[in-house]
MOPAC internal coordinates of N, CA, C and O (Angstrom, degrees):
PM7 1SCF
backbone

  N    0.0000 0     0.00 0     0.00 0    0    0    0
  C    1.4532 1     0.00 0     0.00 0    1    0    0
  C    1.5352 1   108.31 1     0.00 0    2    1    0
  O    1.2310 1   117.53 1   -57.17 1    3    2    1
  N    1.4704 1   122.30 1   122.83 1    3    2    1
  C    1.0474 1   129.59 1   165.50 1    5    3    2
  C    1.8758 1   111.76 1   -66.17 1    6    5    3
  O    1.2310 1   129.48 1   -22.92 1    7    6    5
  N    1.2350 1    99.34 1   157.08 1    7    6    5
  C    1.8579 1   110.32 1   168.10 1    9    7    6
  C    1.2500 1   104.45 1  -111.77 1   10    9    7
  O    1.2310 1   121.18 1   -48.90 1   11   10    9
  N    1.6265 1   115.35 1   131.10 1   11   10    9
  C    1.2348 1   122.02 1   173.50 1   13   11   10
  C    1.5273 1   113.45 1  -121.77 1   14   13   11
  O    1.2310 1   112.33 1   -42.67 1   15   14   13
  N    1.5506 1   132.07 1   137.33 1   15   14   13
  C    1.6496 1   131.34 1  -178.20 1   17   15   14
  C    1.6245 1    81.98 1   -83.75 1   18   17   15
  O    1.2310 1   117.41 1   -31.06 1   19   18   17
  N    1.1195 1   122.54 1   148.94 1   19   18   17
  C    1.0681 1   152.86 1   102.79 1   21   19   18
  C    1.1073 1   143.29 1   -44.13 1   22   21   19
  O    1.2310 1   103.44 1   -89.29 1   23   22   21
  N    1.3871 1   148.05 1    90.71 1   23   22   21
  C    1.7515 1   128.53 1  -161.28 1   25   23   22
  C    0.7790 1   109.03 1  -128.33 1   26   25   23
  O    1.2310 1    89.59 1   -55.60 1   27   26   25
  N    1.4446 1   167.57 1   124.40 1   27   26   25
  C    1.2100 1   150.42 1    -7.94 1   29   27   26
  C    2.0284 1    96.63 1   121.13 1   30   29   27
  O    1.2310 1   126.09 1   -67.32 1   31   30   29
  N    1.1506 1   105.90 1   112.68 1   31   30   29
  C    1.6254 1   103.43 1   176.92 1   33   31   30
  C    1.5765 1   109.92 1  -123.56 1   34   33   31
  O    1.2310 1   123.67 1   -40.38 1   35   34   33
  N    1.0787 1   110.57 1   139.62 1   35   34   33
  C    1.2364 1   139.43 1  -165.15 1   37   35   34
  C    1.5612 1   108.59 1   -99.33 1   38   37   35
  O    1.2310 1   105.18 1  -117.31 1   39   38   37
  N    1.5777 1   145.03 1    62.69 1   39   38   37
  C    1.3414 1   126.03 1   175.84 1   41   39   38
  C    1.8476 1   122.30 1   -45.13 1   42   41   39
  O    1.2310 1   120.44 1   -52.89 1   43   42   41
  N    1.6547 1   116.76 1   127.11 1   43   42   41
  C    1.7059 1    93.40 1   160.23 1   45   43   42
  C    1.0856 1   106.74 1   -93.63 1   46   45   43
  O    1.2310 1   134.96 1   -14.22 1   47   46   45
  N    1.4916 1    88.65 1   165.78 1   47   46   45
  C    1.6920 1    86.47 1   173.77 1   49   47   46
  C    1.8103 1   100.56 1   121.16 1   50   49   47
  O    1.2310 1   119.79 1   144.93 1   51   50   49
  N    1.3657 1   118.00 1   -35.07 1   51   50   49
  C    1.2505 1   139.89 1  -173.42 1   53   51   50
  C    1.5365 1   118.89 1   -42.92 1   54   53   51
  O    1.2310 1   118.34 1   -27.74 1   55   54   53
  N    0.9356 1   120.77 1   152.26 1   55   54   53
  C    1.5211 1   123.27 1   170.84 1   57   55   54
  C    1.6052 1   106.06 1   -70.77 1   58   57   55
  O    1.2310 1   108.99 1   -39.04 1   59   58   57
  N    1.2791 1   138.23 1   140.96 1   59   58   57
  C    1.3812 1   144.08 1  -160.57 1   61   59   58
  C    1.9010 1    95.08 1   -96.39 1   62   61   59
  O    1.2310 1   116.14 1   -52.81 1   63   62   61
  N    0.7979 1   124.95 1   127.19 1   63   62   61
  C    1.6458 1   138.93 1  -169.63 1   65   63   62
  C    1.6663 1    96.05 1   -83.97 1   66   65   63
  O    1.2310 1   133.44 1   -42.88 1   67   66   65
  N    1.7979 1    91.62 1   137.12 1   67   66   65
  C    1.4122 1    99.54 1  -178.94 1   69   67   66
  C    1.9914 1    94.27 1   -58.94 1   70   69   67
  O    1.2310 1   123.11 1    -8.68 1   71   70   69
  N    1.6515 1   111.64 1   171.32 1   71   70   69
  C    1.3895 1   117.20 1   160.81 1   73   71   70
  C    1.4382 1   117.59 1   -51.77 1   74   73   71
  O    1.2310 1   126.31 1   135.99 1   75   74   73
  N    1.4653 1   105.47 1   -44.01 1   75   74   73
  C    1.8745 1   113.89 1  -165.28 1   77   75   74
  C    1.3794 1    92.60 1   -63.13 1   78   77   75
  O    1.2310 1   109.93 1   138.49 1   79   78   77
  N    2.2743 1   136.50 1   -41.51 1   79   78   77
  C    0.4668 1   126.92 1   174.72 1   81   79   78
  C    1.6118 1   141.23 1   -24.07 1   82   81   79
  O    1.2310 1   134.77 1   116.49 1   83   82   81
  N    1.8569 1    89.02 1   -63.51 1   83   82   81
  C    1.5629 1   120.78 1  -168.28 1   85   83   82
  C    1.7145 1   104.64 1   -59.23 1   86   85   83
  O    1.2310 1   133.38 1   138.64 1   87   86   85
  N    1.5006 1    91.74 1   -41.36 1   87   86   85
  C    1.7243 1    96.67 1  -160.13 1   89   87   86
  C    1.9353 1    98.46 1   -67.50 1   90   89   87
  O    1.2310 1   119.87 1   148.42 1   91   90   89
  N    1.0610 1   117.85 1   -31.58 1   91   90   89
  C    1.2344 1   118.80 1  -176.07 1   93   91   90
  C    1.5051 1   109.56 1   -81.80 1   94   93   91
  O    1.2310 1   117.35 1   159.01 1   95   94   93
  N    1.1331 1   122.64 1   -20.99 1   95   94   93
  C    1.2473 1   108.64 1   171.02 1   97   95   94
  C    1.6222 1   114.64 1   -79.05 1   98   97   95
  O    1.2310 1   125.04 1   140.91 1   99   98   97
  N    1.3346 1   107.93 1   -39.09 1   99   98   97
  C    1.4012 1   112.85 1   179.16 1  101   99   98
  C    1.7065 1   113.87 1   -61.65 1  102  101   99
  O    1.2310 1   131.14 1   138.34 1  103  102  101
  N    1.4771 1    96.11 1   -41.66 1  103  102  101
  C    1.6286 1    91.48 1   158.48 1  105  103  102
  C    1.5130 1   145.85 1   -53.55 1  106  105  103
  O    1.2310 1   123.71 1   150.33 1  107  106  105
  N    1.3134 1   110.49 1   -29.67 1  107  106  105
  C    1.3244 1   143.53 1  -179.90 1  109  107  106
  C    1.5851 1   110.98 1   -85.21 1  110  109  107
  O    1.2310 1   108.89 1   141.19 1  111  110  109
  N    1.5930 1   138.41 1   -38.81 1  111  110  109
  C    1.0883 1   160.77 1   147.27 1  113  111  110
  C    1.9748 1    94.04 1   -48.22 1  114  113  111
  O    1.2310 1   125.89 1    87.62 1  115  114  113
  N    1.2019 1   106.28 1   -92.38 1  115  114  113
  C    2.0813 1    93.98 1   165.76 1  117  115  114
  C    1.3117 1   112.85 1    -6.95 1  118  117  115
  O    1.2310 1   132.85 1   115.67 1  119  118  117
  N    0.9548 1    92.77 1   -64.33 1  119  118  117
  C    1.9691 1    86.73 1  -158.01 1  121  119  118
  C    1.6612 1   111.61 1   -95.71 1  122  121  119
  O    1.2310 1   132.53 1   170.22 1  123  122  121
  N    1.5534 1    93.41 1    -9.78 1  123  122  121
  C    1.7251 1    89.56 1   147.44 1  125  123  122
  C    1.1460 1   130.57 1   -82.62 1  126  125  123
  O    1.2310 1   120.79 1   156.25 1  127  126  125
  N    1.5438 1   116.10 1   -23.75 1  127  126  125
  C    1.6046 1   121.79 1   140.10 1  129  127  126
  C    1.2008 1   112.66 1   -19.26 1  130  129  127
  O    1.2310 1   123.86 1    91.78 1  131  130  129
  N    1.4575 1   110.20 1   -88.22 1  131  130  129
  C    1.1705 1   134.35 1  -143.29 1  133  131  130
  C    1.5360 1   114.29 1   -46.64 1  134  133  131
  O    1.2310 1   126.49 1   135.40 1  135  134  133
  N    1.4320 1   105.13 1   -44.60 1  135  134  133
  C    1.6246 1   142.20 1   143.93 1  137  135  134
  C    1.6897 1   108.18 1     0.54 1  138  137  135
  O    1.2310 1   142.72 1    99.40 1  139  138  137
  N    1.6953 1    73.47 1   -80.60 1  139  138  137
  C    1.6317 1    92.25 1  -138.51 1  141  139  138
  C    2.3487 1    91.70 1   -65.28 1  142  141  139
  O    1.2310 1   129.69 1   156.54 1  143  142  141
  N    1.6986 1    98.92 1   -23.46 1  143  142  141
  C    1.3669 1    93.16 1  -174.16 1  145  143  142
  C    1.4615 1   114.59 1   -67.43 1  146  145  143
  O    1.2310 1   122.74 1   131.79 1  147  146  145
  N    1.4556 1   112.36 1   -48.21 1  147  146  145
  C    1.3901 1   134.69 1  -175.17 1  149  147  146
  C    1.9669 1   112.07 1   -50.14 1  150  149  147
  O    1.2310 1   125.31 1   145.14 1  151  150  149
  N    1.3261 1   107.40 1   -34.86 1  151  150  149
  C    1.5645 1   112.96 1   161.03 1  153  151  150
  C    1.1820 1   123.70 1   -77.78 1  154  153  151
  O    1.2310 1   119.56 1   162.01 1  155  154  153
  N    1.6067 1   118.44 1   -17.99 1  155  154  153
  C    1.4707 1   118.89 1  -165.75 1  157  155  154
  C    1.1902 1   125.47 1    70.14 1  158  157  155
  O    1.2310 1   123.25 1  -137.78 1  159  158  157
  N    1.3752 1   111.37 1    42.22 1  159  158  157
  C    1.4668 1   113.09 1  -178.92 1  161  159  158
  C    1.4208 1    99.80 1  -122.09 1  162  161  159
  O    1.2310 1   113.67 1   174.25 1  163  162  161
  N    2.0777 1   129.58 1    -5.75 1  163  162  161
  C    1.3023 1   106.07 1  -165.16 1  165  163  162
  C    1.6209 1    95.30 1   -86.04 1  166  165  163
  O    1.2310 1   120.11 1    -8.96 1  167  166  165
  N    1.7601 1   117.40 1   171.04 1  167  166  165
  C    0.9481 1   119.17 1   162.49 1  169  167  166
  C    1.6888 1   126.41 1  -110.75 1  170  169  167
  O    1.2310 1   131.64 1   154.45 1  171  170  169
  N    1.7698 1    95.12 1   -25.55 1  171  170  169
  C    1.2595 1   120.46 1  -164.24 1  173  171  170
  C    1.2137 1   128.43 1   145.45 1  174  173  171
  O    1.2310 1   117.73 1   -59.79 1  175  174  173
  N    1.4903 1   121.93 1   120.21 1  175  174  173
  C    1.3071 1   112.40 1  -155.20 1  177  175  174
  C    1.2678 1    82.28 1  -142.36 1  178  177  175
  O    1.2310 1   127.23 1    -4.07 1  179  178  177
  N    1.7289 1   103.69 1   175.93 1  179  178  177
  C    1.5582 1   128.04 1   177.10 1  181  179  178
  C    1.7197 1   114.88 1   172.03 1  182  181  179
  O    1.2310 1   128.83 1   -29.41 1  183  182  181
  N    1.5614 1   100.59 1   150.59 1  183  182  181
  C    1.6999 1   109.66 1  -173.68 1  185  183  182
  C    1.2141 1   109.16 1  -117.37 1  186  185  183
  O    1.2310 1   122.19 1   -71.87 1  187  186  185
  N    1.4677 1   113.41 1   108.13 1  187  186  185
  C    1.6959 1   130.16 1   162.54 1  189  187  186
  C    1.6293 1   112.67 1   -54.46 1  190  189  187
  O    1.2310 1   144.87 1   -42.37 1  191  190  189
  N    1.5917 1    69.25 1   137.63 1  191  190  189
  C    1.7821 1    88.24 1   166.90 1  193  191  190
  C    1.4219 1   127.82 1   -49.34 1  194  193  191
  O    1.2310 1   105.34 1    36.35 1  195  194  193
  N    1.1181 1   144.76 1  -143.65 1  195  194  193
  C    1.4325 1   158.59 1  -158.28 1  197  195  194
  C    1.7972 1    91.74 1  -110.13 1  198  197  195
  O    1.2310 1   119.20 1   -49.94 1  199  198  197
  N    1.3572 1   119.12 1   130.06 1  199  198  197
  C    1.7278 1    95.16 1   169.84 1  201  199  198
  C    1.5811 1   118.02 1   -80.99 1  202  201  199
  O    1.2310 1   128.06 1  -167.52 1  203  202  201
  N    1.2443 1   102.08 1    12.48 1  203  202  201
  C    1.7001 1    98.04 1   163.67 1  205  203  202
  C    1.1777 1   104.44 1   -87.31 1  206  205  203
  O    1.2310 1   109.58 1  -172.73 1  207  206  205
  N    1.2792 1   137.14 1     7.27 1  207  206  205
  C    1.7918 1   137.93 1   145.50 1  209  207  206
  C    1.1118 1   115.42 1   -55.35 1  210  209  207
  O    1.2310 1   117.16 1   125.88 1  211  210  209
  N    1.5087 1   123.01 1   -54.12 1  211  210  209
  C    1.4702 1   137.40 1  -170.60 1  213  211  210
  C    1.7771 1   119.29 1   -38.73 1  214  213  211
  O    1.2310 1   123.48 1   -42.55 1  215  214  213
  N    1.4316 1   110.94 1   137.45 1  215  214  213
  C    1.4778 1    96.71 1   177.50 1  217  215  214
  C    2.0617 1    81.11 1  -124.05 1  218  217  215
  O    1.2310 1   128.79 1   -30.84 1  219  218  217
  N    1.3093 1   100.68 1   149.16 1  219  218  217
  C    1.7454 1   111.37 1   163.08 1  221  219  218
  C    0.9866 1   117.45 1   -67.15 1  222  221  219
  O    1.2310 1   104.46 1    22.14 1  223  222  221
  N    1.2536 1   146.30 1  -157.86 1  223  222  221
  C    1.0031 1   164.57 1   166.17 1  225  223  222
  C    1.2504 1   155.91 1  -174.42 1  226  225  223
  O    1.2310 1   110.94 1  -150.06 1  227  226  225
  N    1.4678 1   134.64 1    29.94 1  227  226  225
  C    0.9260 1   142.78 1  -176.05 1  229  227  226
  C    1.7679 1   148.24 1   -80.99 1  230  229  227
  O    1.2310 1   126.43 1   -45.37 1  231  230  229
  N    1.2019 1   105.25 1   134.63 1  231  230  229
  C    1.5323 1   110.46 1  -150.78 1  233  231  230
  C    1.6491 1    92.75 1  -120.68 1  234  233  231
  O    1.2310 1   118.68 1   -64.63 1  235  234  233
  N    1.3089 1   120.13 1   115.37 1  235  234  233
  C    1.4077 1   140.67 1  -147.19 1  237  235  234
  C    1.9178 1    96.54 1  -140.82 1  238  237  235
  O    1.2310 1   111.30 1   -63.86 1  239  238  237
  N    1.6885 1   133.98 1   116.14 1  239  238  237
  C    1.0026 1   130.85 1   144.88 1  241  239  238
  C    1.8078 1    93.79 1    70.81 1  242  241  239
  O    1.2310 1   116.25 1  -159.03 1  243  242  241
  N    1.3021 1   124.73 1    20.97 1  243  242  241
  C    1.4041 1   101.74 1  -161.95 1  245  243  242
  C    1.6993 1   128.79 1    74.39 1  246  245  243
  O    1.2310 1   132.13 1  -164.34 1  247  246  245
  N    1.0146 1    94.18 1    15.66 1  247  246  245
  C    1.5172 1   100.59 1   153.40 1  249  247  246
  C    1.7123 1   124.77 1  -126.91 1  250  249  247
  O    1.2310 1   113.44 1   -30.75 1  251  250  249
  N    0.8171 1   130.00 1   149.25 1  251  250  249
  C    1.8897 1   150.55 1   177.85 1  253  251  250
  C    1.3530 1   104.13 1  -102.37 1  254  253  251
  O    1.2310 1   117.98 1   -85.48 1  255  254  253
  N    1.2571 1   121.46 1    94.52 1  255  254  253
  C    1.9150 1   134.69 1   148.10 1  257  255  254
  C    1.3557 1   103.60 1   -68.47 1  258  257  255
  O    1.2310 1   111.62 1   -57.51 1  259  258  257
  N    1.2034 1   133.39 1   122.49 1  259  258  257
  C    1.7393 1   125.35 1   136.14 1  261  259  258
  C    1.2114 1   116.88 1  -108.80 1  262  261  259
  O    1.2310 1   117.67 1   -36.45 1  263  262  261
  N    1.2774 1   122.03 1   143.55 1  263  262  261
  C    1.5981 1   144.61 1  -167.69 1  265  263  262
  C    1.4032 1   110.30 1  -148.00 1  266  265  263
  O    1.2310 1   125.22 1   -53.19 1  267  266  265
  N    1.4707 1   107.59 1   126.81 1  267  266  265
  C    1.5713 1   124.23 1   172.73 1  269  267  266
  C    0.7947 1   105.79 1   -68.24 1  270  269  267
  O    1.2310 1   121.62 1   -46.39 1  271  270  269
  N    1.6115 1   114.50 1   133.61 1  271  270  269
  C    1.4702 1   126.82 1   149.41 1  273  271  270
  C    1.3870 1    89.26 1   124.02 1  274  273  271
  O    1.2310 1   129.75 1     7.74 1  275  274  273
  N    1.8998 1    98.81 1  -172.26 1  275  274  273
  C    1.6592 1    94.16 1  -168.45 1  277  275  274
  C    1.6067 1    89.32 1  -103.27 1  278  277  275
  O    1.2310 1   131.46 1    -4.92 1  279  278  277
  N    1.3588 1    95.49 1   175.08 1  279  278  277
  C    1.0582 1   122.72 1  -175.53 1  281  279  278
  C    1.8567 1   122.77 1   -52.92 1  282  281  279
  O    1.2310 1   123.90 1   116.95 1  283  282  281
  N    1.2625 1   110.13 1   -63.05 1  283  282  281
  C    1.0433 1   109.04 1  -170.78 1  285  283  282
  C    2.0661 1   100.39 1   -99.25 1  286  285  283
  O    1.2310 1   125.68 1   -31.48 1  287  286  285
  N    0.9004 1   106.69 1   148.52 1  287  286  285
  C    1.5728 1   121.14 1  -171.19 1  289  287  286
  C    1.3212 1   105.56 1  -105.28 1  290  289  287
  O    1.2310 1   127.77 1   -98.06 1  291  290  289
  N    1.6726 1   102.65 1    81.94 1  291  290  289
  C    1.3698 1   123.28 1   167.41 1  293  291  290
  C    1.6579 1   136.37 1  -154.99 1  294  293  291
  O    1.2310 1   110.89 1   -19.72 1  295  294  293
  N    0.9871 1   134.74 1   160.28 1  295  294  293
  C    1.3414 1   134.39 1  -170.70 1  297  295  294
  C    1.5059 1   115.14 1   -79.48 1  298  297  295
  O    1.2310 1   119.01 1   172.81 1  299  298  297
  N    1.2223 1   119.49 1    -7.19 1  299  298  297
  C    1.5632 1   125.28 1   160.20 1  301  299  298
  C    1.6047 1    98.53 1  -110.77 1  302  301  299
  O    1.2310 1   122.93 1   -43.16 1  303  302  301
  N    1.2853 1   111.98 1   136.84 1  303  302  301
  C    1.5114 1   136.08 1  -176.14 1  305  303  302
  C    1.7556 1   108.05 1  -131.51 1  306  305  303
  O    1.2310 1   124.69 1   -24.00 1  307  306  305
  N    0.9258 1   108.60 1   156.00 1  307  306  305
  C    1.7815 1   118.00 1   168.98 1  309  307  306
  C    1.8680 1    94.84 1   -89.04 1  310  309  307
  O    1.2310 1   136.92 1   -47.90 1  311  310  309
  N    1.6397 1    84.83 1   132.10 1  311  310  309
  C    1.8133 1   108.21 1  -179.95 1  313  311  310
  C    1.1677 1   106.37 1  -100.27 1  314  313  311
  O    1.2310 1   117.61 1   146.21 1  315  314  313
  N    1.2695 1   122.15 1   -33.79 1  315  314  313
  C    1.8672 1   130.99 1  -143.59 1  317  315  314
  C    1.3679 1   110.45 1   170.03 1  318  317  315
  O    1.2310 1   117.54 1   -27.76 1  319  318  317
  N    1.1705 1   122.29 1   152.24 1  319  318  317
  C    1.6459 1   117.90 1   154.23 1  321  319  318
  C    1.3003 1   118.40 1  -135.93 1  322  321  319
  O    1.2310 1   109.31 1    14.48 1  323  322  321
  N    1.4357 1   137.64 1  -165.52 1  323  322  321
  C    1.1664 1   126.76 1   130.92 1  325  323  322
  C    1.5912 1   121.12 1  -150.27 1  326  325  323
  O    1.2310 1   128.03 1   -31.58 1  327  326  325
  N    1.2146 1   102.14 1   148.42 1  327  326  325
  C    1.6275 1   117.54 1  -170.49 1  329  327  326
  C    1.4066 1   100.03 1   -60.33 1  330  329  327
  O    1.2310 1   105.98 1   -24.68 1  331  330  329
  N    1.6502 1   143.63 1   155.32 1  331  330  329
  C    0.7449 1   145.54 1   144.38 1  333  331  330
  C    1.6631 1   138.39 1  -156.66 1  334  333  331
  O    1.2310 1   111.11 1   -37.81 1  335  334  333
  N    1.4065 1   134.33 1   142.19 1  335  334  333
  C    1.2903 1   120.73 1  -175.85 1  337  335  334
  C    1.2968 1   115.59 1   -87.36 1  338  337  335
  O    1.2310 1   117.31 1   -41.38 1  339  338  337
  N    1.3708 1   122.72 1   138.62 1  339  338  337
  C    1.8203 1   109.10 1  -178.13 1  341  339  338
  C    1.8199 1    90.56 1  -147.72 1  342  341  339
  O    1.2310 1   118.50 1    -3.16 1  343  342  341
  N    0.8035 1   120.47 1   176.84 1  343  342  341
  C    1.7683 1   135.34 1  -157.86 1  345  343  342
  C    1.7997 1    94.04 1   -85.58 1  346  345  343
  O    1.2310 1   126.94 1   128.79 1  347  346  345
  N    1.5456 1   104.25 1   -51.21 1  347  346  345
  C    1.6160 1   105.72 1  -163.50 1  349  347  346
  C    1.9313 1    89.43 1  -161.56 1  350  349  347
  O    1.2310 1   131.48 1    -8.37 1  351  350  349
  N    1.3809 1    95.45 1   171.63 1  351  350  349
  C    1.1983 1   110.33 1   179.60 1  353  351  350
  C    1.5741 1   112.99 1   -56.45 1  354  353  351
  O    1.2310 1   104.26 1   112.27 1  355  354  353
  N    1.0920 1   146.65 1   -67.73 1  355  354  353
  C    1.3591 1   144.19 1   129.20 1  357  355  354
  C    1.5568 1   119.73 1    24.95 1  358  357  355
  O    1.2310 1   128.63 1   123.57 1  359  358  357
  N    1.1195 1   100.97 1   -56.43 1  359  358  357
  C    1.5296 1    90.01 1   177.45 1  361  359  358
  C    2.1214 1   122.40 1  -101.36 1  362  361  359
  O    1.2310 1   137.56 1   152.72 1  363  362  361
  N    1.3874 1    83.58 1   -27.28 1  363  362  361
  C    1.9056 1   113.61 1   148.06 1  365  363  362
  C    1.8685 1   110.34 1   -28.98 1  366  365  363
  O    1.2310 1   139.60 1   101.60 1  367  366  365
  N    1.4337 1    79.60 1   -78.40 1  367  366  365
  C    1.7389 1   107.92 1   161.62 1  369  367  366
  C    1.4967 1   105.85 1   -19.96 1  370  369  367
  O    1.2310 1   123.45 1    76.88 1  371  370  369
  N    1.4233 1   110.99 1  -103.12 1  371  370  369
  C    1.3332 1   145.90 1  -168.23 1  373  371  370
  C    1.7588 1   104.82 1   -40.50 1  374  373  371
  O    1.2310 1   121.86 1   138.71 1  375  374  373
  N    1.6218 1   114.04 1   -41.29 1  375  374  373
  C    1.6146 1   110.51 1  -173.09 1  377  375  374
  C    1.9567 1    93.33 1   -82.40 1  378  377  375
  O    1.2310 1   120.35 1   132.40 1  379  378  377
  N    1.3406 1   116.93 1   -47.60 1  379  378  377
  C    1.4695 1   107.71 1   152.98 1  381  379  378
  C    1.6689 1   131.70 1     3.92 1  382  381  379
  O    1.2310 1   132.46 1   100.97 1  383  382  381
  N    1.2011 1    93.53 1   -79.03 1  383  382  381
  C    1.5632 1   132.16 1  -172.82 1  385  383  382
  C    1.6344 1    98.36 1   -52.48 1  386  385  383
  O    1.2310 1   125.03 1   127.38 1  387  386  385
  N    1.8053 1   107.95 1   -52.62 1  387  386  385
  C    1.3730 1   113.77 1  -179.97 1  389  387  386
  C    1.6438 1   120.02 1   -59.35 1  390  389  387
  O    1.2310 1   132.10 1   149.33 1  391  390  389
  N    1.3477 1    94.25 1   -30.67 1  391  390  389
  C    1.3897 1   105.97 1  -174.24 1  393  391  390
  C    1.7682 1   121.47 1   -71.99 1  394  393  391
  O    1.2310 1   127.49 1   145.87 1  395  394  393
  N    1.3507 1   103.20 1   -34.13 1  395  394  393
  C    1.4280 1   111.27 1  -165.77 1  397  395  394
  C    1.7434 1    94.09 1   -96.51 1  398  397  395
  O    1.2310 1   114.78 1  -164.06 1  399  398  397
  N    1.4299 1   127.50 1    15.94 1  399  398  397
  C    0.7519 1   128.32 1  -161.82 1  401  399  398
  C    1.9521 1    96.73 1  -126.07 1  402  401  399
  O    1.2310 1   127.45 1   151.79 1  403  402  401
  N    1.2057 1   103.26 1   -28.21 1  403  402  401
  C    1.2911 1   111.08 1   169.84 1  405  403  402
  C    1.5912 1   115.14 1   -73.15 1  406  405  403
  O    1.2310 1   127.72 1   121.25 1  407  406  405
  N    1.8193 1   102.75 1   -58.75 1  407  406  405
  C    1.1195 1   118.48 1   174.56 1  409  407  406
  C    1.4497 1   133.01 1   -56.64 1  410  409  407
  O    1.2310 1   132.95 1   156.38 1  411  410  409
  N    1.3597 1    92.58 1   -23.62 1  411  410  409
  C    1.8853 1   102.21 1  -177.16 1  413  411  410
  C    1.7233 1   105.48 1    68.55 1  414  413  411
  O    1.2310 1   126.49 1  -151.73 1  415  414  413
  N    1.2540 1   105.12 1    28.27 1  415  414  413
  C    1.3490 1   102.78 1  -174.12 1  417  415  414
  C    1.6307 1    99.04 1  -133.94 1  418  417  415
  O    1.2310 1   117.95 1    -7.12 1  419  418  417
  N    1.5029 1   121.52 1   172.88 1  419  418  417
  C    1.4824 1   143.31 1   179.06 1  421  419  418
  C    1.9687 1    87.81 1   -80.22 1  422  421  419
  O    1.2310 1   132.08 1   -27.80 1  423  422  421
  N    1.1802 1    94.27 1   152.20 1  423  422  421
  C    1.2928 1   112.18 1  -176.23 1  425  423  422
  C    1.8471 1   114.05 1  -135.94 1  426  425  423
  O    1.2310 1   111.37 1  -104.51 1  427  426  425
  N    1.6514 1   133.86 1    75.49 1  427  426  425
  C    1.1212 1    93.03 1   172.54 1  429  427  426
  C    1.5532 1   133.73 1  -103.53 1  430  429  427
  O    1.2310 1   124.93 1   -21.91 1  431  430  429
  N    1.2708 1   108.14 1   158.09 1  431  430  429
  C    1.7768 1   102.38 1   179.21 1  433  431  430
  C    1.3607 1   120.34 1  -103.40 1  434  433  431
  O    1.2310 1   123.49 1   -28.63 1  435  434  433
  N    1.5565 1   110.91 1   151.37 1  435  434  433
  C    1.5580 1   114.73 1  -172.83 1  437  435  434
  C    1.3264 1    90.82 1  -171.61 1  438  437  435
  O    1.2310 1   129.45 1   -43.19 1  439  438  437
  N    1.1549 1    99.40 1   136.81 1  439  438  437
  C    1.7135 1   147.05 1  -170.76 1  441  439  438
  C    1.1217 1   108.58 1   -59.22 1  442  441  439
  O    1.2310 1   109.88 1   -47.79 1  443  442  441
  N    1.7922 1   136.60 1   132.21 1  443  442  441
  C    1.3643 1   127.92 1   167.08 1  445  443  442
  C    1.4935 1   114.12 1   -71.63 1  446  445  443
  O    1.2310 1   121.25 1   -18.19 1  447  446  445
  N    1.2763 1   115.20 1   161.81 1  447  446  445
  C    1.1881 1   114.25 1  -168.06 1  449  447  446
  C    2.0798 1    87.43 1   -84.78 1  450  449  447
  O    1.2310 1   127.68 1   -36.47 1  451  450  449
  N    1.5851 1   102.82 1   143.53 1  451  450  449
  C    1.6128 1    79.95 1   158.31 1  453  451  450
  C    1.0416 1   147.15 1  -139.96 1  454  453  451
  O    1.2310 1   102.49 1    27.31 1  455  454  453
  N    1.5927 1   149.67 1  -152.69 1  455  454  453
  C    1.3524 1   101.44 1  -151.92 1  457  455  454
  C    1.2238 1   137.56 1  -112.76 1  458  457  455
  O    1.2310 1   115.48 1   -12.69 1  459  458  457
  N    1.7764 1   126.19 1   167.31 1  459  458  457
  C    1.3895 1    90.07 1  -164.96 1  461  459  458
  C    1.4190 1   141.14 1   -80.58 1  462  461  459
  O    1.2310 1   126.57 1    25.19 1  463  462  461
  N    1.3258 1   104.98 1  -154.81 1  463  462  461
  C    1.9089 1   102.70 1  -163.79 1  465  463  462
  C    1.5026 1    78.80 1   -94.41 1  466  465  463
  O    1.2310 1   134.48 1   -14.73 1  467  466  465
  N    1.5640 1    89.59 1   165.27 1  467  466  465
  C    1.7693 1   116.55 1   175.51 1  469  467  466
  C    1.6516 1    97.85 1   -88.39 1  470  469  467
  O    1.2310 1   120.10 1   180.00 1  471  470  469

């Protein structure tokens, strides 16, 4: 079984979701949880804050920069992801599909790297 991230994109800029909205999506995300554990495909998942939370981080020659904000300077941001095992891309794919469908959000997937030979 391959591991695939899942990530979860966040547009700004967005129209702000009624409450009844939010709660139903978060509900719907649950029981896509619930899902993804009950098959044995979750690995581990979780939903980030705002990326105006984010601090950078970079450590250069022996030195440490930190800088607010996220990293890359754009209107799509990472919301959430989730880890998961699936057979092949295909079915990666397909629990994907479930996800961005819970989330009301874009979903993309990409493959762990894996590991190397002895």
């Amino acid at each position: 079984m391959t591991q695939y991230l899942l990530s979860v994109h966040m547009i700004e800029g967005e129209a702000e979701w009624a409450p009844e909205d939010v709660q139903k999506a978060y509900d719907d995300v649950d029981a896509f949880n619930a899902r993804l554990q009950a098959s044995g495909a979750w690995v581990f998942a979780g939903g980030l804050h705002e990326p105006s939370t984010a601090t950078v981080v970079r450590a250069t020659d022996g030195e440490v920069i930190t800088t607010d904000g996220p990293f890359a300077e754009a209107k799509e941001q990472l919301g959430g992801f989730w880890v998961i095992e699936a057979a092949d891309l295909d079915a990666a794919l397909a629990l994907a599909a479930e996800g961005s469908a819970a989330c009301r959000r874009p979903v993309e997937v990409r493959p762990f790297q894996g590991e190397p030979e002895d």
